[in-house]
Structures are given as structure tokens and as C-alpha cells.
N, C-alpha and C positions, 0 to 999 in steps of 0.2 A: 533576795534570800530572806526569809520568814523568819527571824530569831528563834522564838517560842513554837514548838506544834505538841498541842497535846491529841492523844491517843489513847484506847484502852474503854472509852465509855461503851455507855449499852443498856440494855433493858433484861433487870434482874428481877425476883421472886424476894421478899422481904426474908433477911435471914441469910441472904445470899452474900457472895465478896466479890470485889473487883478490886482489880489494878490498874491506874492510871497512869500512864508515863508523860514525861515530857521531855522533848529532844530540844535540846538547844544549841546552837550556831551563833557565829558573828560574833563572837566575843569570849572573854576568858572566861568561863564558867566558873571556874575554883574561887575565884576572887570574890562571889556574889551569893551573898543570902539569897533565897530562894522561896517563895509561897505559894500554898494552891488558896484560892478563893471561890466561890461560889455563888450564883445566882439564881434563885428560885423565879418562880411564875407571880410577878405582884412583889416582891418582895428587892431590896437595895441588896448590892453584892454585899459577900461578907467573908472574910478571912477565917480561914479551916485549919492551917498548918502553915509554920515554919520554920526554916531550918540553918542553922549558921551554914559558913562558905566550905567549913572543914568537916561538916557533917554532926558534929560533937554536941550542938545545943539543938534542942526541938522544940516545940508549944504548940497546943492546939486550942481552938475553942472546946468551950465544956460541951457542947454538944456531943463530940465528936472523939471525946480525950477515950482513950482505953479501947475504943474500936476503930480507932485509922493512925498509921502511921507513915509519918513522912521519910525518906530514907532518898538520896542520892548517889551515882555512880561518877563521880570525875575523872576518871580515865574515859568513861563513854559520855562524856558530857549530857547526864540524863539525870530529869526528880522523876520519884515518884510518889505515888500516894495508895496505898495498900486501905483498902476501906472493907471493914469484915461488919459481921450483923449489919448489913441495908436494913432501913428501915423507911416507909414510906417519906418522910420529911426531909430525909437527903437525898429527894430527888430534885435535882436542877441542873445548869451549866457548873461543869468544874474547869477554872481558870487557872493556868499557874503566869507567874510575874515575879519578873529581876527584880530584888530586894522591893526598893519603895517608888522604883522607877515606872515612866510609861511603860516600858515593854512587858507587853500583856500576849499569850498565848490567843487564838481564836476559840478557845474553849471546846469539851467533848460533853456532850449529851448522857447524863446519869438520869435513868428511869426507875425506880423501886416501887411496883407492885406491890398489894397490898392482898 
């Protein structure tokens, strides 16, 4: 059983939003900080958003702050990541990952046309 699956990527027009989810299993979800991170073409992974176990605290990179927000469902053991104004430079893999642990999603494919 896969812990992390994210879902929701795809190939958008600059300007455009998506929502990314992640389902997660195997384990207590509420208990766990929660992050999406990212990996472009050439470039090292890099943290986009996170968010405490009870929802309550957020942080994003400045890239990112005012047009994506993190937000979680604990009854449906699910993150999300709500990302509006695409812009060509947040195209890459979006990753989400239990707190500061190995478990790492397989990641979903964000395209932003230009």
C-alpha cells in the first residue's frame, strides 16, 4: 500500500488553477505536518507549502505565497494544494511528504504554458 498518491496535475495555459490532492494511508494522518514540494527540469527539489497536523499554521515559499494555498481534509485523510495564477516557472513535479520523513508521494506532472 502506497502511503502518499498525489493526483490533480496536468497541463494548463498561464493564468490558469489547479488543484492538487493527496490521499494518504498507512498511518494517522492528523498526527502529521504535511508538505507539497517541487521539482523542476535542471533544477534540486524544493518546498512550496506547509501545514501543521490540525490545519491551523501554513507557510509557503515567496514564490508561491498569495497564489497557492495549502489546506487539508482529516476526516478524508487528504492535502491539498490549490495553485491559481500558473505561471510558466511552476511548471514541474509537485510532491507532497509526511512532515520531514522519507515518505514521499510519486509526484503528479504540473505543465504551465506560456
Amino acid at each position: 500500500q502506497v502511503p502518499l498518491v498525489e493526483s490533480g496535475g496536468g497541463f494548463v495555459n498561464t493564468g490558469e488553477s489547479l488543484t492538487l490532492s493527496c490521499a494518504a494511508s498507512g498511518f494517522t494522518f492528523s498526527r502529521y505536518a504535511m508538505n507539497w514540494h517541487r521539482q523542476a527540469p535542471g533544477k534540486e527539489r524544493e518546498l512550496v507549502a506547509l501545514i501543521s497536523n490540525d490545519g491551523h499554521f501554513t507557510t509557503y515559499a515567496d514564490s508561491v505565497r498569495g497564489r497557492f494555498t495549502i489546506s487539508r481534509d482529516n476526516a478524508k485523510n487528504t492535502l491539498y494544494l490549490q495553485m491559481d495564477n500558473l505561471q510558466p516557472d511552476d511548471t514541474a513535479v509537485y510532491y507532497c511528504r509526511r512532515g520531514t520523513s522519507d515518505v514521499w508521494g510519486q509526484g503528479t506532472q504540473v505543465t504551465v504554458s506560456s
